[in-house]
N, C-alpha and C positions, 0 to 999 in steps of 0.2 A: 504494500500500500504506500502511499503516498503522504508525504507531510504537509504539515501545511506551510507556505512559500517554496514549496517543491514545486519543478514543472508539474500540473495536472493533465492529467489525456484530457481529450476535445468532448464534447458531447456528453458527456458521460459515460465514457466507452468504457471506463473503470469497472461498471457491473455487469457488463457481460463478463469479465473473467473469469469470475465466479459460477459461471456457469460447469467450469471445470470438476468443484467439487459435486454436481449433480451427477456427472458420469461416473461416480462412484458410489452415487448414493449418501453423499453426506448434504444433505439438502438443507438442513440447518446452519452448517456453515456457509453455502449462499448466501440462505438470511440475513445473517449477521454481516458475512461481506457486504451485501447491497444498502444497507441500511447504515452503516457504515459512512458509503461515500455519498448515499441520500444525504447524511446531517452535516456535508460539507459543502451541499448548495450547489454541486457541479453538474447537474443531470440538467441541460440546457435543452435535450433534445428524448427526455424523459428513457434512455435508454435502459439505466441503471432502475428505473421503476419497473419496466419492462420486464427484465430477470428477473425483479423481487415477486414479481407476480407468478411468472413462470417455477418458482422457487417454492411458492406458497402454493399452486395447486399439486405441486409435484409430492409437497409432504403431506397434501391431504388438510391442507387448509382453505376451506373451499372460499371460503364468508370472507375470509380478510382477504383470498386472491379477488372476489370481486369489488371490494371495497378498497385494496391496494390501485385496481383498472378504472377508477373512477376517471376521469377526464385525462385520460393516457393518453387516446386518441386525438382527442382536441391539441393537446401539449405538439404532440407528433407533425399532424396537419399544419399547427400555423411553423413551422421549420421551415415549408416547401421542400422537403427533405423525403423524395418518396421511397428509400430504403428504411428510416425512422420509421415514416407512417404503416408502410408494409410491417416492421415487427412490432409494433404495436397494435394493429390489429389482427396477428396471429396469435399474440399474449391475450389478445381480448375476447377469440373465441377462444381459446383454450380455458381461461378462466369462467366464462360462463358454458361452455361443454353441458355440463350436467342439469344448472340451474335453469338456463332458459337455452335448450340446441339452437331453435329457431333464429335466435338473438344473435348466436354464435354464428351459424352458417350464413348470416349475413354479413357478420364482420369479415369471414374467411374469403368469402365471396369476394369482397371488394378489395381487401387484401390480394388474392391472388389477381386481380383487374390490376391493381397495382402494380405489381409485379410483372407481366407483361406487358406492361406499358414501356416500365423501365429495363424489362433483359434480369430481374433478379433471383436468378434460379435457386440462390442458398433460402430465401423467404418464401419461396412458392413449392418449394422442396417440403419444409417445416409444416406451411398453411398445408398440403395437399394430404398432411400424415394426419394432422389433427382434424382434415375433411373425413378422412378415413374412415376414422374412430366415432366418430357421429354418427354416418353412415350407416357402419357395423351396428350401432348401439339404436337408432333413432331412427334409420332411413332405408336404403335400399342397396342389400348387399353387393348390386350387383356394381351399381354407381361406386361403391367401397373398394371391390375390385378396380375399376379403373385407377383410380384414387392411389392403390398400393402400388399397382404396376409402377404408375409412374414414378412415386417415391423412391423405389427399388433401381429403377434402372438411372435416376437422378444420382441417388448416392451410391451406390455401384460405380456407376462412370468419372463419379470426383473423387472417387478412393477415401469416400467418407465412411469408414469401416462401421465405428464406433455410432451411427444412426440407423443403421440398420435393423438394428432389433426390431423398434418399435412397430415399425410396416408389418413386420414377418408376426409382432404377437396380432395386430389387427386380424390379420387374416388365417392365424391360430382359431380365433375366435369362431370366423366363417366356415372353417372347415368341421368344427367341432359341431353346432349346430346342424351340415352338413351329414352328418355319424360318420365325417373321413375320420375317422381314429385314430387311425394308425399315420396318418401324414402329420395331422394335427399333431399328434405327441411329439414327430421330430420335429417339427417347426417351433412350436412351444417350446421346449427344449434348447433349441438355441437362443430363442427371442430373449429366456429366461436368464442368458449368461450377461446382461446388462439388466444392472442396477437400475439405468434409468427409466427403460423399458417397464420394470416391474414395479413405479413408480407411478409412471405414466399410466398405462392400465393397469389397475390392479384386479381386475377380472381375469386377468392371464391364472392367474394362481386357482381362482374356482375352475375354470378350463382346464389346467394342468391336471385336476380331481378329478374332474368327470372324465376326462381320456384314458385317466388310471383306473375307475371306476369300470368301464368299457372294454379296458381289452385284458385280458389273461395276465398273469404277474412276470412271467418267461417274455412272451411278447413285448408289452410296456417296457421292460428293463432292455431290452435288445435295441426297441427303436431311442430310447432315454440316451444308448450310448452312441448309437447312430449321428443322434442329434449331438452330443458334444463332441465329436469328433471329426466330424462333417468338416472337410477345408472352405474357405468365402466361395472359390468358386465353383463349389458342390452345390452349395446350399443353396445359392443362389438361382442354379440352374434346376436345382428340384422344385422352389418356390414357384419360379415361372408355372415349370408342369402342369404345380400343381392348381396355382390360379387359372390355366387354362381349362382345365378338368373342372372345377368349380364352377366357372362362369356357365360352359356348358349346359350344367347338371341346373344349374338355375333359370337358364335363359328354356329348356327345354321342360320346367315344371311353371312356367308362367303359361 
């Protein structure tokens, strides 16, 4: 961190860093980072709000991430700044996800409007995961699918290793509800080796039970190891598969 009469980073860039300890799951000390360099006035472009929100739905505090997102967007917007406004209104559906989707998929909406407007694939990447997970949860699997494809083949191709879980638990979910079982377990299973992942959605973990619940104990543990041993570009190329196989099986029960 930074002192004070120390140069400060621009914008508030200071609390995205902290994003760091989310990839391991220490999501409180986020908090406490962000909050942090909040009480030192420098978030000109509410950036550092942005994380503390992302920070607080990730530990399962839903009420202050919504109350953290209060006038994020507005902050964002008068910047003219549309990589700010684009993560602030991915932080803004992600924080209201649960309480109001509707509210949310209008944020992500205009978010990812953004975002092609400007070329910004790392904010349309994020918005199109947490479109996802609404989807899965709220809407229509099949739209979900798209949604993961692209995320997948988005961070696949930037060798953004470390985001990939969370697509792969999305469509854990799908497969499950599915009775795929047995894919479901290896996907889940990977998805599961990120912290942030298992943060992010936390219905991965009832998913993980029911797939355990579903298949024989010999089985389940076969594909359990499957799935953690699986190289990126195994896994990756199974996922595909298997969302191909999925969309199918859905597109032919409508």
């Amino acid at each position: 961190a930074t002192s004070e009469g120390a140069s400060a980073l621009p914008f508030g860039l200071e609390g995205l860093a902290g994003g760091v300890y989310l990839m391991v799951g220490q999501t409180e000390r986020t908090i406490k980072w962000c909050r942090g360099f909040l009480e030192r006035g420098h978030d000109t472009h509410g950036l550092t709000k942005t994380a503390l929100t992302n920070a607080l739905v990730f530990s399962g505090r839903h009420d202050e991430a919504i109350s953290t997102a209060d006038g994020m967007v507005e902050t964002a917007e008068a910047t003219g700044n549309p990589w700010a406004l684009s993560y602030a209104l991915f932080s803004y559906g992600l924080a209201y996800g649960d309480a109001d989707p509707d509210r949310a998929r209008q944020a992500l909406r205009r978010g990812l409007a953004t975002t092609a407007c400007s070329g910004n694939r790392f904010n349309a990447s994020h918005m199109a995961n947490v479109a996802s997970a609404l989807e899965v949860k709220h809407g229509d699997p099949l739209v979900a699918l798209d949604y993961i494809t692209l995320v997948i083949r988005s961070y696949y191709d930037a060798g953004s290793v470390a985001f990939l879980h969370s697509p792969m638990a999305n469509l854990a979910l799908i497969l499950d509800r599915l009775a795929r079982f047995e894919a479901a377990a290896v996907i889940a299973t990977y998805a599961a080796r990120s912290p942030l992942a298992v943060a992010a959605l936390p219905e991965l973990s009832t998913t993980i039970a029911h797939v355990r619940d579903n298949l024989d104990a010999q089985t389940y543990q076969s594909l359990v190891r499957q799935g953690e041993t699986m190289a990126l570009a195994s896994i990756v190329a199974y996922v595909y598969e298997q969302i191909d196989q999925a969309r199918t099986e859905l597109e032919q029960a409508k």
